[in-house]
N, C-alpha and C positions, 0 to 999 in steps of 0.2 A: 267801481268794482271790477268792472269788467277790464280795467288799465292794470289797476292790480293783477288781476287771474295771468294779464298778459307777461305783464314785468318777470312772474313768476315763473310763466312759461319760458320764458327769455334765460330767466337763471336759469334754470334746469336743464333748456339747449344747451345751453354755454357751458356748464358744468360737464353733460356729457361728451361735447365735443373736446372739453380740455382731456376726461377721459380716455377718450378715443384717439385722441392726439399723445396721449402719453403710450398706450396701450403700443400704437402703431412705433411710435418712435422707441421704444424700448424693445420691443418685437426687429424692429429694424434693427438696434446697436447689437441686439443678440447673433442676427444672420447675418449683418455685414463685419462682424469684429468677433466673434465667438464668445469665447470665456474676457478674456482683452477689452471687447466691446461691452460686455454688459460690466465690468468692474469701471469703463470710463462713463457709461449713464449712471453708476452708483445706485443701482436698480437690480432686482433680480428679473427676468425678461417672462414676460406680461403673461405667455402661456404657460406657465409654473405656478404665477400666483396664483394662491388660493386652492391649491392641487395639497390634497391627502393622502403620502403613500404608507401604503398598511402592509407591514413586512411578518410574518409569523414563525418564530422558532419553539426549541424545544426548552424547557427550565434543563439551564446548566446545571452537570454533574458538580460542579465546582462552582458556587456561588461568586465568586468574585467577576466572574467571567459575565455575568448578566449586568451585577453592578457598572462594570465598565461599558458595555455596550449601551447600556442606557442611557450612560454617561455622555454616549458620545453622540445621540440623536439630535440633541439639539445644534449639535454644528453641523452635520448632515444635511440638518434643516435649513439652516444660515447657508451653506454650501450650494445646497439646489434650489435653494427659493421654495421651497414645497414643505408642506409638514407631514414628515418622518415620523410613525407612530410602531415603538416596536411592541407587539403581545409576546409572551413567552408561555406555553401550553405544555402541560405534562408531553412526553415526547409520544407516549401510546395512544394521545390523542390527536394527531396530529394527521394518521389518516384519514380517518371519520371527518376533520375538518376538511380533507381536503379534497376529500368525494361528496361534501356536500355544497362547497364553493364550486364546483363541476357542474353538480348537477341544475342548483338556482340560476348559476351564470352569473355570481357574484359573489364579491369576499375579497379577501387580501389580496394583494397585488404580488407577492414572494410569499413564494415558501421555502422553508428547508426541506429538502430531499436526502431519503438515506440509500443506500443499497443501488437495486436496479427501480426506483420507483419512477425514473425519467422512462424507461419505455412502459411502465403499466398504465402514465398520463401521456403519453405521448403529443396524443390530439388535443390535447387540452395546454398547451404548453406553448411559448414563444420561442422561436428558435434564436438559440444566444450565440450561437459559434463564434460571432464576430468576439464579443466580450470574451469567451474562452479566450479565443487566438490570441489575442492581445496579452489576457493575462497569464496564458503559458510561455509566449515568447519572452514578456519580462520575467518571469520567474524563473525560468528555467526548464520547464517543462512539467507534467503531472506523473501522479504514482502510477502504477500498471492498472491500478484496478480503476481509475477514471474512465477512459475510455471504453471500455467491455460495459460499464456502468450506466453510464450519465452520456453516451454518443450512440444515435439511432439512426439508422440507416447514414452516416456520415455526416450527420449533422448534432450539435452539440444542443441538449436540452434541458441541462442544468449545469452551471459554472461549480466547477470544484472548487472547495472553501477549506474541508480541514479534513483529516482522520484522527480517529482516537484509536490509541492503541490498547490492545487490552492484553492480560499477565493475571497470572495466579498469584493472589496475594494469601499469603501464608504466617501462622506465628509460627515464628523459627525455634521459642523458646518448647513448645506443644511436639513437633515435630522431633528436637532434642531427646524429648523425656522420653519419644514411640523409637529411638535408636535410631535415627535418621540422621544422617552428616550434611545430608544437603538434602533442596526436593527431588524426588525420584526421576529421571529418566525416559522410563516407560511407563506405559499405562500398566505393566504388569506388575509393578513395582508399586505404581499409585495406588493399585488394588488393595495388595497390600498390606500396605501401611495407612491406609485410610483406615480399612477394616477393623485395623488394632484399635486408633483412637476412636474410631464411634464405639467402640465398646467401653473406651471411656469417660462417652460422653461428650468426646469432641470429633465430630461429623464430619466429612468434606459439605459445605453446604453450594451447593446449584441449582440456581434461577432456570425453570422449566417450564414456565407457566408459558401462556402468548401473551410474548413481548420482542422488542423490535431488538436488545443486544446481548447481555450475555448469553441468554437461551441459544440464539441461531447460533451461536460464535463456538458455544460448545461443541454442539451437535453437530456443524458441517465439517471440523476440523478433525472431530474424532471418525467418522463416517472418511476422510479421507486416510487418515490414519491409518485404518483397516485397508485401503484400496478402495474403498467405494468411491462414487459422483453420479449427479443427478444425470448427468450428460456426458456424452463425448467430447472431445476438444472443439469440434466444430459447434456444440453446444447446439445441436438439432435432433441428434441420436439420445434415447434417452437408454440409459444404464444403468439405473438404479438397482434393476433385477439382477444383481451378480453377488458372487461371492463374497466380495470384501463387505458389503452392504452386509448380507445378512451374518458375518460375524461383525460389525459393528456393531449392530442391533441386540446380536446377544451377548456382547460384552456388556456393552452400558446398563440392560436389564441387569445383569448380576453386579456391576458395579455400585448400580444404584440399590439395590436393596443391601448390600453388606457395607459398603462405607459411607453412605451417605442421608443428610435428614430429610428426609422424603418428605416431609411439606415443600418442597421447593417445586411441587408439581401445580404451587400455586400461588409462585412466587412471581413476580414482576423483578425489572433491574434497581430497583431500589430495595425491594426487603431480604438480599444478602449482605446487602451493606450493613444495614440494620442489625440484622445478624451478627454479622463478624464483629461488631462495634460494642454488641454485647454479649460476646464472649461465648456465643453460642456455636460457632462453628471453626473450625482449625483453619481452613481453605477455603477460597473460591474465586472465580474465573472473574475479573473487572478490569475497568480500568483504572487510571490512578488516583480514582477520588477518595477509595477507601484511607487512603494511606495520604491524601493530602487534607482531607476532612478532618482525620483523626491528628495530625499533626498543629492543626492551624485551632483546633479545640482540645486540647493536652490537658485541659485543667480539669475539661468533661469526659474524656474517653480516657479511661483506663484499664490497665487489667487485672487480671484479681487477686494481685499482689500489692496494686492502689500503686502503680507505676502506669507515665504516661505507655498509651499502648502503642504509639506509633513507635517505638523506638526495638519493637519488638517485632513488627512486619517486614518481610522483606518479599522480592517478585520473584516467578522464574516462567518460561513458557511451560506453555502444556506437553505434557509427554510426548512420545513417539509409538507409534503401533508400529504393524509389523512392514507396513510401507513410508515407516518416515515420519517424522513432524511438522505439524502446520498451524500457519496463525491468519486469520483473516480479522481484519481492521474493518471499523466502522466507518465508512468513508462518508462525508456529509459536504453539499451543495445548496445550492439555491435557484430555485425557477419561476420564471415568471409566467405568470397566467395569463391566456389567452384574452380572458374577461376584464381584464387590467385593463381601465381606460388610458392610462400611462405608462402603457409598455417601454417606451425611450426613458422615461424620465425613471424607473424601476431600474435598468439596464445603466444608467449613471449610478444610481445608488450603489448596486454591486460592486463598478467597478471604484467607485468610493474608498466602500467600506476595505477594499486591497490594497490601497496607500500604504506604502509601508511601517507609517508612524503611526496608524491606523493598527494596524494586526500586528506589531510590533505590542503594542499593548495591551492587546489583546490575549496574547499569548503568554504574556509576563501575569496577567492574571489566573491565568488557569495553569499557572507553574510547570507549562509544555505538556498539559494535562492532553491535550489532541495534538496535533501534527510540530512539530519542532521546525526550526530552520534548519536547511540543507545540512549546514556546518555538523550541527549535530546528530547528524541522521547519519555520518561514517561509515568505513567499513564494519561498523557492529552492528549496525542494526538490520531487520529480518523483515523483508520486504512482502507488503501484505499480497497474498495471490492464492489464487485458486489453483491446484495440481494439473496436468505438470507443467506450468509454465515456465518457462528456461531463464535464469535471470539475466539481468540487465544490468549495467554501471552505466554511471554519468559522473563529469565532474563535479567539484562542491566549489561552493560558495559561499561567504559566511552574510549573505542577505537576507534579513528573514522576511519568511515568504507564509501567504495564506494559503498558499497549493504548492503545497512540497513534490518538486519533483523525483523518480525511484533512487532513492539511496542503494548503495551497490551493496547486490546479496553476498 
């Protein structure tokens, strides 16, 4: 019995030591040979395996776009030796998750980041710059609003990934009937002619509730409009308390009770979609999922003629106030967490997921739904900024890229 226990102990050595012997030896092909070294062990390298990275985004506005992403975890996975686990979370929920992985000291290893949320985590965040620099150099560089965003104190803490743009989606044929040729201009003109159709019935309808995009998008851009801003250029001075501000404030009050359907004070970025899809409202502020949703379901969305209704939307920006017109984009990133036991191996993932052939289809799914390739970002397009930033040109490229560098205003 006791030769037995021994034999057995003997296997169990052995077996650990071929363990430890593989472990080391594939840990070696990885350091002495890199990517090269571990494809000639035919191994993924020993401190990978077994490793779970847990990345969290928000449920695309355009369904195809998660289809695909998911799609492509498990080569991720094949890719880093690791398993790639992607969750997709309503997008309003996505702070809440992310002040409570803060707070525990655990949870996903990535997040997606919107706006300026890189410096409200600052301390809680791994610094990526390296992974930026890389990925601005091959791309070409980022939009204007990355930087002022997602770089804190000169160091990068969330990699730029996409923008989505947003546009007043409108029925043209609605618009027709209230004597409009086109959409208005000004907001004096939005006034209006909204006024007419909500009195018949057909509203401008606006997402006002707390929520993370069309609501802000509205409100800062018409607050500019007027002249106002939260700050000075140097964005230390605060100025809110001026002039343009407080005719902002009383535009919008009268805008919104005469042309508009005032449940939207309790609306989220999904129920003007809603809305407009069924035929409840003339306008409103999105981005292109209304009108790609409603195209790619034609058989379901119509309008109350029992014709497809996509073919009856069309976009235009938001008006101009009495200082001008402005559009601010959802700019969206990814950060990795402090609490990440795989900060390195998180930071390959990213720059992964920015392979071209990678976000190249990515892109083709969400039908250029967020950020487009350079090529097509042209002299037409309306570069996202906050007032009065001075524009900027760069050359184009026809690469498509997952951080569009500023297309020229």
């Amino acid at each position: 019995m006791a030769d037995l226990d021994q034999s057995e102990e003997s296997t169990s050595t052995t077996a650990v030591g071929r363990r430890a012997f593989l472990k080391t030896a594939g840990t070696a092909a990885a350091v002495a040979g890199g990517i090269e070294g571990i494809l000639a062990a035919r191994r993924a390298p020993a401190f990978a395996q077994g490793t779970k990275l847990h990345w969290v985004r928000w449920v695309d506005f355009v369904p195809e776009s998660d289809v695909e992403l998911k799609r492509q975890m498990p080569e991720a996975s094949k890719a880093l030796g690791a398993e790639v686990v992607l969750e997709t979370i309503n997008a309003n929920d996505l702070q809440p998750r992310i002040t409570a992985a803060i707070q525990s000291g655990s949870g996903a290893d990535i997040f997606m980041f919107q706006y300026n949320w890189a410096h409200l985590y600052q301390n809680a965040v791994v610094d990526v710059s390296d992974v930026a620099a890389d990925l601005g150099k091959a791309e070409g560089g980022f939009y204007d609003i990355y930087p002022p965003s997602m770089q804190v104190n000169g160091k990068w803490l969330a990699v730029p990934h996409s923008i989505v743009g947003n546009a007043v989606a409108y029925r043209k044929s609605w618009l027709k009937e209230a004597g409009a040729t086109q959409y208005p201009k000004t907001w004096d003109e939005a006034r209006k002619l909204f006024t007419a159709l909500k009195k018949k019935g057909k509203p401008y309808g606006q997402t006002l509730g707390h929520t993370f995009g069309d609501a802000p998008v509205f409100t800062y851009t018409m607050l500019w409009a007027f002249g106002g801003a939260e700050t000075d250029q140097s964005g230390k001075k605060v100025v809110l308390n001026s002039k343009g501000a407080v005719e902002a404030v009383k535009f919008m009050q009268a805008f919104w009770k005469e042309a508009c359907d005032e449940g939207g004070l309790a609306w989220d970025d999904t129920n003007n979609n809603r809305a407009f899809h069924a035929g409840e409202i003339s306008a409103t502020l999105n981005g292109a999922s209304i009108y790609l949703v409603a195209k790619r379901q034609k058989d379901k969305i119509k309008d109350d003629k029992g014709e497809p209704m996509w073919t009856d939307i069309d976009h235009a920006p938001l008006p101009a106030g009495p200082a001008g017109a402005y559009l601010l984009f959802l700019n969206h990133g990814h950060a990795v967490m402090k609490h990440s036991k795989n900060p390195k191996l998180a930071k390959d993932l990213i720059r992964w997921l920015h392979k071209k052939e990678k976000c190249g289809a990515g892109w083709t799914s969400r039908s250029r739904c967020s950020a487009p390739p350079p090529a097509a970002a042209g002299s037409s397009a309306t570069r996202a900024r906050r007032p009065p930033s001075p524009p900027r040109s760069s050359p184009s490229t026809s690469s498509p890229t997952c951080t569009p560098r500023p297309p020229r205003a």
